[in-house]
N, C-alpha and C positions, 0 to 999 in steps of 0.2 A: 508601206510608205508611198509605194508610185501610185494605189489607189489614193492614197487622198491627194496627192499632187493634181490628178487627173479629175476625180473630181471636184476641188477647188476651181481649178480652171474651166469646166464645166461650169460653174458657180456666176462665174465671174463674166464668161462671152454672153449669159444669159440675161445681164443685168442692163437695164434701159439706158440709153447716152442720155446722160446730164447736161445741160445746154449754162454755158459758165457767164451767159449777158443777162442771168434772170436778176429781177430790180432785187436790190436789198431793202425788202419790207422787214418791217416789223412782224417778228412770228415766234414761236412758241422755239424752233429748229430747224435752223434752214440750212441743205446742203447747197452751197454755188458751183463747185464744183468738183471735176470727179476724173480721175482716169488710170489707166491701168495698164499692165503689159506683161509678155510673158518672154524670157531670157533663156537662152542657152550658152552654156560657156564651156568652155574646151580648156585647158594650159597643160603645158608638154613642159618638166625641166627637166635638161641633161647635163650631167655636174660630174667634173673629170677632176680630180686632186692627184698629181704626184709628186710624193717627198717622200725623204726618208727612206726610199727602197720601197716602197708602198704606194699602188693607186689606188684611189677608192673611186669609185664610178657610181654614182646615182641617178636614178631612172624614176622621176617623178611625175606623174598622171596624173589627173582631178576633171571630173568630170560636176558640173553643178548646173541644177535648174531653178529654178528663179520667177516666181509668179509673188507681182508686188503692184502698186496700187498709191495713189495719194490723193487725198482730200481736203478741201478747203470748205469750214460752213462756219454756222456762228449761233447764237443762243440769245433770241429777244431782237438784239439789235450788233450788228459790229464793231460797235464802238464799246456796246458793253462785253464781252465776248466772241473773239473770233478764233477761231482753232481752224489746225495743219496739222493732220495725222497723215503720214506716212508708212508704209510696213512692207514689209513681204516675208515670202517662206518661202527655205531655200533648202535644197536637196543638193548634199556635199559629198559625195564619192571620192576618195584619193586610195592611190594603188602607188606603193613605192618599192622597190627595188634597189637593193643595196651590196655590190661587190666588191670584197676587197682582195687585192691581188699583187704576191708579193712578184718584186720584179729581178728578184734575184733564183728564186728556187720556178716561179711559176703558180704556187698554190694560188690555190682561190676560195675565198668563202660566201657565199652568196648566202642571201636572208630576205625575203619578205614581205609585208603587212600592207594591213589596208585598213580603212576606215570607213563608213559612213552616217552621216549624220545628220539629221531635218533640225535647220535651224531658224529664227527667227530675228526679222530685223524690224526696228523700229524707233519713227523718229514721229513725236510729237511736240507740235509747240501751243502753249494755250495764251492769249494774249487777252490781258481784262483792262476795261475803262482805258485803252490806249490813247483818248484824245485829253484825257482828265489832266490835273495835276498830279495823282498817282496813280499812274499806271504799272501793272505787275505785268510778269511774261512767268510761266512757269514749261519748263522745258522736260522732255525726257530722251535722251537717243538708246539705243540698241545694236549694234551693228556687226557683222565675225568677217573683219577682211584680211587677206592672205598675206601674209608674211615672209619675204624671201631673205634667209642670210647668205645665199649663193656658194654656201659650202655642203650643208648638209640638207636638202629642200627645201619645202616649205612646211609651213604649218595654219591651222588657223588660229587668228587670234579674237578673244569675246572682247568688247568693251562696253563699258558699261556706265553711261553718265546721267545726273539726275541734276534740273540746275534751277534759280528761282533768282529773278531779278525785280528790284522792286523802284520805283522813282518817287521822290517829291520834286513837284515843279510850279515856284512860286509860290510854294507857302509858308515858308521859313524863311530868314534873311538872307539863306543860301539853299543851292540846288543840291538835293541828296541822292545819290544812288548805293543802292546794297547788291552784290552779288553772291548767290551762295552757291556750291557745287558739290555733288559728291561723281567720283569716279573710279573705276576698278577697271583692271585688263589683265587680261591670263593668257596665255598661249606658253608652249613647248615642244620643243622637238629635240632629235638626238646631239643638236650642238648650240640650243638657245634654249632659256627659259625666260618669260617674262611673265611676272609677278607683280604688280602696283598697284597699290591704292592710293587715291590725293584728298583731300577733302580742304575746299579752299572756302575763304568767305574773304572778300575785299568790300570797304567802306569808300566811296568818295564824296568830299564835299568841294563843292568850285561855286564862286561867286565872282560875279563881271560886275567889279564898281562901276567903269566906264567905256567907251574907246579902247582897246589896250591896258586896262589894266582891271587882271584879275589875278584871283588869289584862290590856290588850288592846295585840298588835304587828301593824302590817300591813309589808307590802313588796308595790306593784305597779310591774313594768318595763312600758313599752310600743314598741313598735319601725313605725312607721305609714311607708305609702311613699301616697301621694294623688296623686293627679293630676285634680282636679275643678274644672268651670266651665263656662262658655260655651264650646264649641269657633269661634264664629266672631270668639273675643278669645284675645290670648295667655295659655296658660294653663303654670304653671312647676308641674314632679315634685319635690314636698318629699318630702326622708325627713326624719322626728322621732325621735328616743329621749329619752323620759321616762323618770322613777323618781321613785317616792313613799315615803318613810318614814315611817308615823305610831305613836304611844305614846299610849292613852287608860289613864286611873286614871279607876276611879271606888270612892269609897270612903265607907262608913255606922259610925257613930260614936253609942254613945247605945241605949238599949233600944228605942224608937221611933225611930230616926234621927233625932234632932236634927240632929244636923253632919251635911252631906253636903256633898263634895267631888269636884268632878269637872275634871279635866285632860286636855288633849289637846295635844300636841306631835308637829310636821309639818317635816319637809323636803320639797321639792319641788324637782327639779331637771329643763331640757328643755334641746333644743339645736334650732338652726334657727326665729330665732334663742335664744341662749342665755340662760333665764333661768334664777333660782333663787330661791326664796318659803322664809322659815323662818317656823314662825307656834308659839307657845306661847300660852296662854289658859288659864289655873286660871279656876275655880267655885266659890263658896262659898256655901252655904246653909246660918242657922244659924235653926231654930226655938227663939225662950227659952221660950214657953210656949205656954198659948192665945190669947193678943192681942198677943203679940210676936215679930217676927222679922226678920233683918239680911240682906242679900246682898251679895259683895263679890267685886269682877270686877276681872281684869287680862288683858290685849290686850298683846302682841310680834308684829309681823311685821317683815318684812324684804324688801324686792323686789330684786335686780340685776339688770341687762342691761347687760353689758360692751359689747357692741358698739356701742351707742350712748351709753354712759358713762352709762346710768341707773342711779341707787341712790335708795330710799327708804325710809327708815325710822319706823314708827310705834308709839307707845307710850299706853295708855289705861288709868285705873285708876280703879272706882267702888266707892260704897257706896253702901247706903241703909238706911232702918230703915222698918218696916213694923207699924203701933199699929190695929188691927182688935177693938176690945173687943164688938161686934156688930155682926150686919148691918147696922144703920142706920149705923153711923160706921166710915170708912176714912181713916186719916193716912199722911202716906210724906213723909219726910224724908231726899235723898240728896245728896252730892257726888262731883265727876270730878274727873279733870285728863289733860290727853293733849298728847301731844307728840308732834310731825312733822317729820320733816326729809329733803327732797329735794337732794340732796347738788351744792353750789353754785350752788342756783336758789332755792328758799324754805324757810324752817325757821318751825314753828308752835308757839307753847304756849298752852294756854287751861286756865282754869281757873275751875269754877262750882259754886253752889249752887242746890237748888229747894225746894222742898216743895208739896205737893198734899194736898187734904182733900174727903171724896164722902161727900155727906149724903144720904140717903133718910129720907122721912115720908111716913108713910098719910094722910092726910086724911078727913074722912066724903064725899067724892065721886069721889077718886082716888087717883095717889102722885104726888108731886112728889120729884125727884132733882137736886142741886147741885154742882157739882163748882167747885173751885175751885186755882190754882195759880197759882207764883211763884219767879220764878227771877232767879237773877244770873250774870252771866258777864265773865270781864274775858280779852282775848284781844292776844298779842304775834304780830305776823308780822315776821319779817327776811325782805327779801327781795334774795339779791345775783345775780338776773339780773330781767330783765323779763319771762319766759316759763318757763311749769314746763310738761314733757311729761307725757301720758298714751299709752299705747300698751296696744293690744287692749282697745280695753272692747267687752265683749259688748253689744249690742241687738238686742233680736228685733223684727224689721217686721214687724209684720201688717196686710193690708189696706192704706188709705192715711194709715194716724191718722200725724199729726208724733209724733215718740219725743225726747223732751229729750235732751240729754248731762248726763252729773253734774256737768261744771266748769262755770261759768258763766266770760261773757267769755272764749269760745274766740277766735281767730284762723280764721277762716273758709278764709283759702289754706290751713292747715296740715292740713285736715283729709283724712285716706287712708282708707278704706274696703275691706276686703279681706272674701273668702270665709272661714267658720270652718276651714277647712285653710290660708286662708295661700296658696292657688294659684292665684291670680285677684286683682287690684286692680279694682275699681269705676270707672263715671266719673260723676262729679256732671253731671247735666243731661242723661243718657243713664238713668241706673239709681238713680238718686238726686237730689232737692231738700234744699237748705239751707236754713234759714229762721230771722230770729233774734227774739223777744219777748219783750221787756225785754231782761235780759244772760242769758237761756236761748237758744243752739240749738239747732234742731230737725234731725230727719233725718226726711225720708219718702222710701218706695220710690216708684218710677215703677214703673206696672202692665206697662209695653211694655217694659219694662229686664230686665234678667237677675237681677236677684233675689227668688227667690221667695215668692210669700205664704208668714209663717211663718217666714222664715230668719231666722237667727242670725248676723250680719255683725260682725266686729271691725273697732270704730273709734280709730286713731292722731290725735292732735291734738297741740297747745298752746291752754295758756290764760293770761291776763294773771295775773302775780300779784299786782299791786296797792299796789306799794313798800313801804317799809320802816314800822309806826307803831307803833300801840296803841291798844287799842278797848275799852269796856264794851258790855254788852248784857243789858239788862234786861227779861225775859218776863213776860208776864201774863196766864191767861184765865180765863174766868167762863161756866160752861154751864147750864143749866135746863131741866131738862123738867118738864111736868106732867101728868100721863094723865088722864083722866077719863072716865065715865060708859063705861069698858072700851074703848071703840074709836074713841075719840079722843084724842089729843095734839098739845100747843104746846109748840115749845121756842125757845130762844136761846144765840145764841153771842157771844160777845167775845174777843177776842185781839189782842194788843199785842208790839210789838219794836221799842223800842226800842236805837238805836245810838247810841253818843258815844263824840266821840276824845279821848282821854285823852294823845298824845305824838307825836309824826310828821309824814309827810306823804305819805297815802294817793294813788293816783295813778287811783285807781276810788271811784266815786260810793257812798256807804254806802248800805244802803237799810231806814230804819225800818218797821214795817208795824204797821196797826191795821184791826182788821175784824168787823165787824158780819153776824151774819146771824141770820135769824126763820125758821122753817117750821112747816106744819102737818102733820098726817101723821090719816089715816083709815083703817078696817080695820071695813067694815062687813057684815056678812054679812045674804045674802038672804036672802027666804020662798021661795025656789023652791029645792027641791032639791038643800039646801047649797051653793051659789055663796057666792062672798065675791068683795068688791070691797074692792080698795083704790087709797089717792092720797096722792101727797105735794106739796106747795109749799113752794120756797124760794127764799129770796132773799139774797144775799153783796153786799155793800159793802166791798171792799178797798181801802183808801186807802196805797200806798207811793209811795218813793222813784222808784222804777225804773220799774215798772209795772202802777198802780193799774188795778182793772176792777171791773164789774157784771156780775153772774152770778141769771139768775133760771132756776128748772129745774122744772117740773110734769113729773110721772107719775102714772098709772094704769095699773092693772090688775086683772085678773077671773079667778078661777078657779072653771069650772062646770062638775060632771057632768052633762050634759045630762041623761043617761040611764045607767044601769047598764051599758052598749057605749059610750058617747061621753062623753068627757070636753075638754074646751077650758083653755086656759090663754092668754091674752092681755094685754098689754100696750102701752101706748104712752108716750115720752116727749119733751119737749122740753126745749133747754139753749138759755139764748140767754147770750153776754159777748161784753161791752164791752168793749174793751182799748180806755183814752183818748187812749194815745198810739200806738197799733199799728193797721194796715189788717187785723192778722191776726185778727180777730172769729171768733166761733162760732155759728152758728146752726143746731145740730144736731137733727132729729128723725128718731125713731126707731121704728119698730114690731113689734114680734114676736108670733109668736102658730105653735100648736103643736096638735093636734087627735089624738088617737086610739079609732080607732074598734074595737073586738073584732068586728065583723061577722058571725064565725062562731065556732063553736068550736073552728075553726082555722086560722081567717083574721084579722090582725090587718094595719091600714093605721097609716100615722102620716102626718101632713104637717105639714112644720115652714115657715117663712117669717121673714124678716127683710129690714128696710129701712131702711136710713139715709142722710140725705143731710146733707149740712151746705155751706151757702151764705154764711158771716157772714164767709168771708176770701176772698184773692186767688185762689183754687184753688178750684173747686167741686166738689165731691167726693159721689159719690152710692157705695152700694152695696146691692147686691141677691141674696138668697139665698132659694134656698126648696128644701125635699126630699121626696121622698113615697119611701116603705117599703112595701112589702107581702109578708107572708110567710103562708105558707099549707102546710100539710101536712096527707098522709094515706096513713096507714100507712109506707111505705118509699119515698113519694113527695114530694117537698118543691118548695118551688116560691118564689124570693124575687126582687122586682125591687124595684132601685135606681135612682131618677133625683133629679138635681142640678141647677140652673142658677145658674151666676153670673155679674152683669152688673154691670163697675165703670167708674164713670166718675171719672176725674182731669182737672180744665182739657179740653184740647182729643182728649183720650186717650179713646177707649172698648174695652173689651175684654168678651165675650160668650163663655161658655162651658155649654156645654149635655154632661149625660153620663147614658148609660142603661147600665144593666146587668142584662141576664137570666138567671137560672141558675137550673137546671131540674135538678133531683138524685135519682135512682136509688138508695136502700141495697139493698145484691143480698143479704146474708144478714153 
């Protein structure tokens, strides 16, 4: 294998420079251009886990060479074909090392393996008749890039996509485009598997009657076979076939566009399991003049899932009017009404008015800004079961923050957890925390669990509906700022909700809220060297039903060019709440701060860092990140290294990731 790397390369410093200003004649095959390079790459991961009585320690190497090359030429003429092949061949060495180490007795078990493998990358695009009325592109990529789940290595992953786009332009009464694709990726390691295949083909037709007003049809199919999770959980091979049909108008009316009217109408249909979404939404925007003007909106959707007898349907219709005589004065007076109904579980109609008003004055020492609003709402629930479902709501986890659910008054057993493919279920108390505050719960990842920083997890529940009544709800808030003397400002907030039952008998706690808060806010700049500093202080007083709290939060920060090479950016904050009736407190602080240096006139460093812990609940939760960057080149020589460390700590959980990357880059010509 290292002989033919070597003479490859051999191959390739031999090969004459292609000069990329040659004219584009007309010829049989012409190369324009041409060039090539030769890569070294280094990555170092060190991966600490402790839970459970158990650390597991991994010690991940990879050592890769890299001789790759890209070309631009064409066939007759460029217009009739021009092609962009790209490739390389890559020499992939990894050595991993794997201890586990009990921390009560002391054992230790160490293991292991290594791999190597000559791989190939390759992206081509073929472009035909691009100036025509139909022009096609037919595409190919190739590529094995590295995969980190920061628990157990890395691995590498194949991907594999094949794609064909084709245009009519101008020769039908509308413009056509066809997209087809096919796609595969595989990779695996001892605590990931990823498995997928897609095979897509999307239809669009769009037509510009005029000015603003055109008329847009899509159609995308999708055909997905997955197989992704934890290989040491069971993990289930879903095939999907989706289709999408959407219809947008959008349409201008008026010699300035006064009226403007925008519609979008959607089917959605999937299977495994099988849903279907129909969604309609007209737009109405009517300018009357210079200080007047009206918006007026309407919402249809429609959910099924026959396999679990789920239907829901929702209905939303608003207006408002909008009185703007000058900048100093803004009026908005609008009403709703919407209607919901979950088919033999709960059915909703609500219906409200508001109005808001935003006053600005200059003063002789600053500006003072007002804002002020007022709403009413009178709201009917029927409900004929005690439980309404929800199935796949998306939440992304990141790091260990709790992530709310939208319904309040979940059923906590109810709650399932699955991968965004659907091929993997979760286990709470393994890969996931539930936690409830007030009638919100919460979901946070476990760092030692199987779901990664960053994923996107669909969560199935139930929540109470709250029996059958009828409620009013009257809104009110009041805001104030006042700026003064340019870099300083006071402001205040007020807000009010409350609730009254007007007919019923509600079987869940209503929850009125009113809330107070004061801050200051600073933005002072320095005598040295253009720095500025700034701060903020604030403080919240929520008084509700449910779950009233105290929230006080100070910040600063500083941004300084040290010097003309060095510049600093820094900050720090702190949040502290109260929850009066909750253990679940927050006492979060946080600091980040960012630095770059130009060193050279061709050396550029950066180092970035962040810290946060938050101690005010049951869970103590720290987390730690920092990165340094350096890039450096000269002439046809580059030079860039990468290093990471992250150290999180959850409750009794620490996990400790450290990663370096070297690469050291040759352009040959």
């Amino acid at each position: 294998m290292r002989n033919a790397i070597l003479t490859c390369t051999a191959l390739v410093l031999l090969l004459p420079p292609v000069s990329a200003a040659r004219a584009q004649e007309v010829a049989l095959f012409r190369l324009t251009d041409f060039w090539a390079y030769l890569e070294l790459k280094y990555r170092l991961d060190e991966i600490s886990n402790k839970s459970t009585g158990v650390e597991t320690i991994v010690d991940d190497t990879r050592f890769q060479i890299e001789l790759g090359g890209s070309s631009t030429s064409y066939i007759f003429h460029p217009r009739l074909l021009h092609m962009r092949v790209a490739g390389s061949l890559l020499s992939d060495r990894q050595n991993i090392a794997r201890e586990q180490i009990s921390l009560l007795s002391g054992d230790a078990d160490l293991s292991r393996s290594s791999r190597e493998d000559l791989l190939l990358n390759l992206d081509a695009t073929f472009r035909f008749l691009k100036d025509k009325p139909y022009p096609a592109t037919v595409s190919y990529v190739r590529d094995n890039p590295i995969v980190s789940t920061g628990v157990e290595g890395t691995f590498t992953q194949e991907n594999e996509r094949i794609g064909l786009n084709f245009e009519l332009r101008d020769v039908l009464p509308f413009n056509l485009l066809l997209d087809a694709s096919q796609f595969w990726s595989f990779g695996e390691s001892l605590d990931r598997v990823v498995d997928i295949s897609n095979d897509r083909v999307s239809l669009q037709a769009n037509k510009t009657i005029s000015r603003g007003n055109r008329l847009r049809f899509d159609y995308v199919s999708t055909d997905q076979t997955s197989r992704n999770g934890d290989p040491r959980r069971p993990i289930q091979e879903i095939t999907r076939r989706a289709e999408r049909l959407a219809l947008t108008t959008n349409s201008r009316l008026g010699s300035d566009d006064q009226l403007r009217i925008d519609q979008t109408a959607s089917f959605n249909r999937r299977d495994e399991p099988d849903v279907t979404d129909i969604l309609f939404s007209p737009r109405i925007h009517w300018i009357h003049g210079s200080m007047w003007e009206s918006r007026y909106r309407y919402n249809f959707s429609q959910t099924e899932r026959p396999e679990s007898d789920f239907e829901n349907r929702t209905e939303s219709l608003g207006a408002s009017i909008h009185y703007s005589p000058s900048g100093k004065f803004e009026g908005q007076i609008s009403t709703d009404f919407d209607r919901s109904n979950d088919v033999d579980r709960l059915s909703q109609k609500a219906r409200g008015i508001s109005g808001r008003a935003n006053i600005k004055r200059d003063t002789a020492v600053g500006q003072f800004n007002l804002s002020m609003g007022l709403g009413y709402r009178l709201d009917d629930r029927v409900s004929e079961s005690p439980l309404v479902i929800v199935e796949e709501e998306p939440v992304l986890m990141v790091g260990t923050a709790p992530v709310p659910l939208s319904r309040n008054f979940v059923v906590a057993e109810t709650v399932i957890v699955r991968n965004a493919t659907g091929t993997q279920t979760y286990i709470e108390g393994f890969d996931y925390f539930l936690s409830e505050l007030g009638s919100t719960t919460r979901i946070e990842r476990i760092i030692s669990g199987s779901i990664l920083d960053g994923e996107t997890v669909l969560v199935d529940y139930e929540a109470e509906t709250g029996g059958t009544f009828e409620y009013s709800q009257v809104d009110q808030d009041l805001s104030a700022d006042f700026r003064f003397a340019r870099f300083h400002s006071i402001f205040f907030r007020y807000s009010s909700s409350k609730q009254n039952l007007q007919s019923g008998v509600p079987t869940l706690p209503f929850n009125s809220v009113e809330a107070y808060e004061i801050g200051l806010r600073e933005q002072i700049p320095l005598r040295w060297g253009g720095a500025q500093l700034s701060g903020e202080a604030r403080y919240l007083r929520q008084d509700e039903d449910i779950n009233p709290f105290n929230r006080t939060s100070l910040s600063l920060s500083i941004q300084a060019p040290l010097s003309q090479k060095l510049k600093l950016n820094a900050s720090v904050s702190r949040n502290l709440v109260d929850n009066l009736l909750s253990e679940e407190d927050s006492d979060l602080t946080v600091f980040n701060a960012n630095v770059t240096w130009l060193a050279l006139r061709s050396l550029t460093i950066r180092a970035e860092g962040n810290y946060a812990e938050d101690t005010g609940g049951t869970i103590l939760r720290s987390n730690t990140r920092w990165k340094l960057t350096a890039n450096w080149r000269y002439r046809r020589v580059s030079l860039r290294l990468d290093s990471r460390y992250v150290e999180q700590r959850q409750g009794d959980i620490n996990n400790d990731h450290f990663e370096l990357w070297l690469q050291i880059r040759r352009d040959l010509f």
